[in-house]
C-alpha positions as CSV (number, residue, x, y, z in Angstrom):
1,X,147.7,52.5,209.8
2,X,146.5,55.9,210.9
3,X,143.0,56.6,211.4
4,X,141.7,60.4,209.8
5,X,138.7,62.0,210.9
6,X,137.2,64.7,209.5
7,X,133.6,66.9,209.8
8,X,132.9,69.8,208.6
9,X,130.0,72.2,206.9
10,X,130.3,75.2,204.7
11,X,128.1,77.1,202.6
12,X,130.3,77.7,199.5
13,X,130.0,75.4,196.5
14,X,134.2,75.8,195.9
15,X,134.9,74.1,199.3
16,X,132.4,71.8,198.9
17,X,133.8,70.6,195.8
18,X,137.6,70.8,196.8
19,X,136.3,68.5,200.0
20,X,134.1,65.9,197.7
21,X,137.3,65.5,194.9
22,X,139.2,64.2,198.0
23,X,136.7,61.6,198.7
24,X,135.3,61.2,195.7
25,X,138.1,61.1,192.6
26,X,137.6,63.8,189.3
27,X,134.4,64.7,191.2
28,X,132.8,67.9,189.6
29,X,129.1,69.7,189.3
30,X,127.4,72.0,188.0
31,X,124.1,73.8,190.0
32,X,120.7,74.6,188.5
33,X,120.8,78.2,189.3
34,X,123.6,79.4,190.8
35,X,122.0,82.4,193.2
36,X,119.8,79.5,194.7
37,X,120.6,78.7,198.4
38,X,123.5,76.6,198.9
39,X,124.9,74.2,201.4
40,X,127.1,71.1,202.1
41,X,128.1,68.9,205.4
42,X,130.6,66.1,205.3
43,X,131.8,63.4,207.7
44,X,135.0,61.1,206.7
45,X,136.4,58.4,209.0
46,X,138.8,55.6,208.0
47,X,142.7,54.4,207.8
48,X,144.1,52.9,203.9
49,X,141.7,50.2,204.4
50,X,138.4,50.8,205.4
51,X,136.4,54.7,205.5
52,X,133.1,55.6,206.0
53,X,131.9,58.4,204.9
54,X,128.8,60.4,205.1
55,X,127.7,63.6,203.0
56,X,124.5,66.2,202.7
57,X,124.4,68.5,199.7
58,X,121.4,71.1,199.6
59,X,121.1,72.2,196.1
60,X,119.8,71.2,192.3
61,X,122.5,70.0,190.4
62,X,124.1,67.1,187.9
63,X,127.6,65.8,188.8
64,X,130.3,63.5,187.1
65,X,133.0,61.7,188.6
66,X,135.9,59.4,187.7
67,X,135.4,55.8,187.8
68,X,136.1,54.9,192.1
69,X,139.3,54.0,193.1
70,X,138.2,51.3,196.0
71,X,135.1,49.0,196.2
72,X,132.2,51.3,197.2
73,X,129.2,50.5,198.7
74,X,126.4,53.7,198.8
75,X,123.1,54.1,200.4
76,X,121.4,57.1,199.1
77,X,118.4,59.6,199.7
78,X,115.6,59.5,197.3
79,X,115.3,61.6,194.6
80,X,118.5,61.1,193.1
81,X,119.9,59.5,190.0
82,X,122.8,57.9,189.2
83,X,124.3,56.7,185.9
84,X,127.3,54.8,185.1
85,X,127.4,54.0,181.1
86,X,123.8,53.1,180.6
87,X,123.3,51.3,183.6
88,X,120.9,53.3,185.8
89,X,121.6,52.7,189.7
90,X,118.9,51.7,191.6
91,X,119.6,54.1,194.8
92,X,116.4,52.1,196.6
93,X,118.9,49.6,197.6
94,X,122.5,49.6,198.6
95,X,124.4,50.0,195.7
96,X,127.9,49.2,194.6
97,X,129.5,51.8,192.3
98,X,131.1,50.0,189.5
99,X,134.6,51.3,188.2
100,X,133.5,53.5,185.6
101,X,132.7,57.0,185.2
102,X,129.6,57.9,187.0
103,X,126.9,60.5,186.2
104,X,124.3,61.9,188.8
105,X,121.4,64.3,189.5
106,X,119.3,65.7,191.8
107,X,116.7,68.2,192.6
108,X,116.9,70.4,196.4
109,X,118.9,68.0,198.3
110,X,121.0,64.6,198.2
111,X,121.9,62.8,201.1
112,X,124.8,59.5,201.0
113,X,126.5,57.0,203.3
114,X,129.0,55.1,202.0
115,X,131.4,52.2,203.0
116,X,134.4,51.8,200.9
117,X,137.2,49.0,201.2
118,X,140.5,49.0,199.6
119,X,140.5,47.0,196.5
120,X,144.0,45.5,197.1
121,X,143.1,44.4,200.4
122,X,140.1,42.8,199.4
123,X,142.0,41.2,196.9
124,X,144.5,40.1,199.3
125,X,142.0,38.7,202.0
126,X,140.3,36.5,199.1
127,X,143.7,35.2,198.0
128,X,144.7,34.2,201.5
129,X,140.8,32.8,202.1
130,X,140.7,31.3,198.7
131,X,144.1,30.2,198.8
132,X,144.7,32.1,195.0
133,X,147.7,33.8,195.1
134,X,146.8,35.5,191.9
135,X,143.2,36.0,192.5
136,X,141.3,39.3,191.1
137,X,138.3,39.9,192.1
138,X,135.7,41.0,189.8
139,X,132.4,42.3,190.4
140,X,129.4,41.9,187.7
141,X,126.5,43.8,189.1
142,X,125.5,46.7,191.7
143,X,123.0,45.2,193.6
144,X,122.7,43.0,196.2
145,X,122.2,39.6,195.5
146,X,118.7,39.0,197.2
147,X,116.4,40.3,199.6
148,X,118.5,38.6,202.2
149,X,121.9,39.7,201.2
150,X,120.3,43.1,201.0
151,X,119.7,42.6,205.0
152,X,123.2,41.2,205.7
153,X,124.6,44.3,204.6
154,X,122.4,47.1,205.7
155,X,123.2,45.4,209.2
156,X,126.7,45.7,208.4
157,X,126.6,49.0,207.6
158,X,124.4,50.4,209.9
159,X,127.0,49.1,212.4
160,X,130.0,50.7,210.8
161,X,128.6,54.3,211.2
162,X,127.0,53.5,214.3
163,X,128.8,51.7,217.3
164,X,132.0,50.4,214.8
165,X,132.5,54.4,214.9
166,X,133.0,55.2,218.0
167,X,136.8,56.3,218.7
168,X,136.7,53.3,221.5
169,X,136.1,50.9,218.4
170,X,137.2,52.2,215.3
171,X,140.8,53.8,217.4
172,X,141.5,49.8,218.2
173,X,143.7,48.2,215.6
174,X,142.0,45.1,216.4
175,X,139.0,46.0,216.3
176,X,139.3,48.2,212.9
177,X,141.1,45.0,211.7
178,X,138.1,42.8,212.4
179,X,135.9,45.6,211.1
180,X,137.4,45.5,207.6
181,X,137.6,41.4,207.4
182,X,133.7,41.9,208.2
183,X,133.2,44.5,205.6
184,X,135.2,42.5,203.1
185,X,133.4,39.2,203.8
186,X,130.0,40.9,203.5
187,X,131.3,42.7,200.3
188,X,132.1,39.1,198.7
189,X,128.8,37.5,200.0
190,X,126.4,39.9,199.3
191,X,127.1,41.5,196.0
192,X,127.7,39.2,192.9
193,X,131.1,38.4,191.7
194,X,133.5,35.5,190.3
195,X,134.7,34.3,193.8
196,X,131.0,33.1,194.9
197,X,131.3,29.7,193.3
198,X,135.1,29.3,194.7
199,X,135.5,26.3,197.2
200,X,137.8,27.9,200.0
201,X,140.8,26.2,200.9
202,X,141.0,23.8,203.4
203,X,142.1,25.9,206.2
204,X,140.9,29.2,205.4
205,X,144.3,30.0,203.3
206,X,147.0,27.9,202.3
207,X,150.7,28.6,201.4
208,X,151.0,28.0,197.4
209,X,153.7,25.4,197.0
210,X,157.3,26.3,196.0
211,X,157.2,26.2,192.8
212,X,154.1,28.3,192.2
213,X,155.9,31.1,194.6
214,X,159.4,30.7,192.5
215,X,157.8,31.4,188.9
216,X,155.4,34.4,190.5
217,X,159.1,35.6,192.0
218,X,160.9,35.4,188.7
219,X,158.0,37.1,186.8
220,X,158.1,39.9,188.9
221,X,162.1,40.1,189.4
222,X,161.6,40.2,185.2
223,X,158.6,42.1,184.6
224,X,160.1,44.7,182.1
225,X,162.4,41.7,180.2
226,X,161.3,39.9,177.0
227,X,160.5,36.6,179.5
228,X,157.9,33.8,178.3
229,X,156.5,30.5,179.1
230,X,159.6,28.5,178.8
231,X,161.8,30.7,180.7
232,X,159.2,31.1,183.8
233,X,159.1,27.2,183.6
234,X,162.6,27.1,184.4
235,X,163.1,28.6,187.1
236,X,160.0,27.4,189.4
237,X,161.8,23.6,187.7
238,X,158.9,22.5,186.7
239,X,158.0,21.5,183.0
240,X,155.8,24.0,181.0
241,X,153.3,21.8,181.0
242,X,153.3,21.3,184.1
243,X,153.6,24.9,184.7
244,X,150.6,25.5,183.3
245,X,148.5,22.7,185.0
246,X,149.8,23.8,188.2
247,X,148.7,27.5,188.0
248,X,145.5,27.1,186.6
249,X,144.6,24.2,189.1
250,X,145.7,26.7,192.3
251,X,146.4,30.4,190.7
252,X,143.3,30.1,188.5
253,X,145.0,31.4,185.6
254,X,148.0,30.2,183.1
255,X,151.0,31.6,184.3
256,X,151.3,33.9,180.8
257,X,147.6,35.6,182.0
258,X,149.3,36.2,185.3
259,X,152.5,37.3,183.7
260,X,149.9,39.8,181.7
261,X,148.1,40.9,184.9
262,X,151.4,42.0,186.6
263,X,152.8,44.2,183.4
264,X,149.2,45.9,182.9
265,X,149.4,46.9,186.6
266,X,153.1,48.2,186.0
267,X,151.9,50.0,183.3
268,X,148.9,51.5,185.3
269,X,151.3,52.5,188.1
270,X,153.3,54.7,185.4
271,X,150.0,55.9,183.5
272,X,148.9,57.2,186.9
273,X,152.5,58.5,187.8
274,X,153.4,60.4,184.4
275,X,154.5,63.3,183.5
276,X,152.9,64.9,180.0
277,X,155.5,67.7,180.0
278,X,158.2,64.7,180.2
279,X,156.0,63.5,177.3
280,X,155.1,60.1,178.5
281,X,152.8,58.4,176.1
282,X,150.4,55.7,176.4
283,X,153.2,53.7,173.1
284,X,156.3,54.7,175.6
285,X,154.4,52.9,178.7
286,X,153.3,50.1,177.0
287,X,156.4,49.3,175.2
288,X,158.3,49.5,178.7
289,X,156.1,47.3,179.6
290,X,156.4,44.4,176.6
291,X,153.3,45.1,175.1
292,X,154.2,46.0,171.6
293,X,150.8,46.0,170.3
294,X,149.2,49.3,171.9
295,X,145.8,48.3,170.6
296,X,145.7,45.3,172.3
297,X,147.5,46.5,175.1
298,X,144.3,49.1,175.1
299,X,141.4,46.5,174.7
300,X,143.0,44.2,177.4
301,X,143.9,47.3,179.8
302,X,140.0,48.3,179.5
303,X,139.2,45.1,180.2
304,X,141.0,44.7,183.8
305,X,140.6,48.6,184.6
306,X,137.2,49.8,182.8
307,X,138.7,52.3,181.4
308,X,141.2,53.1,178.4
309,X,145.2,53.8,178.9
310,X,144.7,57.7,177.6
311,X,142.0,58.5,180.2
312,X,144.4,57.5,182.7
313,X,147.0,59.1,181.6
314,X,145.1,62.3,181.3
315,X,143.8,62.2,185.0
């Protein structure tokens, strides 16, 4: 995984803006008088995984964004304000952005650090920890989940952009491996979300037994075919029934909810990848997909990605 670094420091709002969309996705503002002094600084480390990332804007201004792409954790200077629906941030503690579209203000100046993680990986570390192979993780609030929690992961942090940044650190892959199972641990301990109550498995991450890894293989060698309960049955040889008992008792889900997770993510991957002059519609995608309902296929696609298929598609 290659490691990017980047610093830099201009005084034109364009750059500043071309330079925040990269880290920040649909990023975009708009300054309270636009002959006032003007000024921006920026710092980005990280590989796929893990980045941190530090930023100094020196200006009056309200901004939107798009909801984040990875799991983001933000400590920012006072003064500002930050919105995500009706949900007002409290920026006196870290905070974790949800995924939604996020709104923000401030007056003269607005200082942020950030650690953001890879929401796959995550994912994949709780699954293996866990021992869920079709785990999601899901988190319901911003904050941290006490006072003490609140102190696990300031430390964290202020070890990431302090000695875990150092080229001698950070340039290891072992140590920027160990770095992001810390980050990701801290993220799953300290901020509330559906794994907390999760036994872990025995030893830290088991194998799922054959049968389990047989259906999960023929649902996604089948993804775009007309497959259902009876068919995935068959091949991991298992009775439906028992089908069902087995992945709720180790998946966590029936295997038709997993079946459902896999085709919305298909049909994410091509929302994100269309082509509107090709005229790729939300109906087209979805139907590829086996949803023949779009306005389900809309309510449940909000649900896993907090937003609907037609803001995707429009990104």
């Amino acid at each position: 995984m290659p490691v990017t670094r980047m610093s830099m420091a201009s005084r034109e709002p364009d750059v500043a803006l071309a330079v925040i969309r990269g880290l920040q996705p649909g990023f975009d503002f708009a300054r309270d008088g636009d002959d006032a002094a003007f000024s921006f600084a920026v710092s980005h480390l990280g590989d796929e995984r893990l980045s941190l990332d530090r930023l100094h804007l020196v200006c009056t201004a309200r901004g939107v964004a798009d909801p984040m792409t990875t799991f983001n954790v933000c400590e920012a200077s006072p003064g500002m304000h930050l919105e995500v629906g009706r949900e007002q941030l409290d920026i006196g503690r870290p905070f974790l952005y949800p995924l939604a579209p996020i709104e923000s203000s401030w007056e003269h100046e607005a200082r942020a650090h950030s650690v953001r993680v890879d929401i796959d990986a995550v994912e994949t570390l709780a699954r293996e920890y866990f021992g869920r192979p079709g785990l999601q993780v899901r988190f319901t609030g911003s904050a941290p989940l006490d006072p003490a929690a609140e102190r696990h992961w300031r430390s964290v942090a202020t070890h990431l952009h302090g000695p875990g940044s150092e080229p001698e650190v950070f340039d290891n892959v072992l140590l920027r491996d160990a770095l992001f199972r810390t980050v990701a641990a801290a993220l799953l301990s300290d901020f509330p979300n559906d794994t907390l109550d999760l036994p872990p498995a025995h030893d830290g991450g088991v194998a799922p037994p054959a049968s389990i890894r047989r259906a999960i293989a023929y649902m996604e060698e089948h993804l775009a075919e007309p497959i259902g309960l009876v068919d995935i049955a068959a091949a991991s040889r298992l009775s439906p029934r028992g089908l069902q008992d087995a992945f709720r008792r180790i998946v966590g889900v029936s295997p038709t909810q997993y079946l459902r997770s896999l085709r919305l993510s298909a049909a994410r991957a091509d929302l994100l990848a269309a082509d509107l002059v090709h005229r790729d519609t939300v109906s087209a995608i979805a139907h590829r997909w086996g949803f023949t309902h779009v306005p389900r296929f809309a309510a449940a696609y909000r649900a896993e990605y907090g937003e609907y298929p037609h803001e995707t598609l429009a990104r």
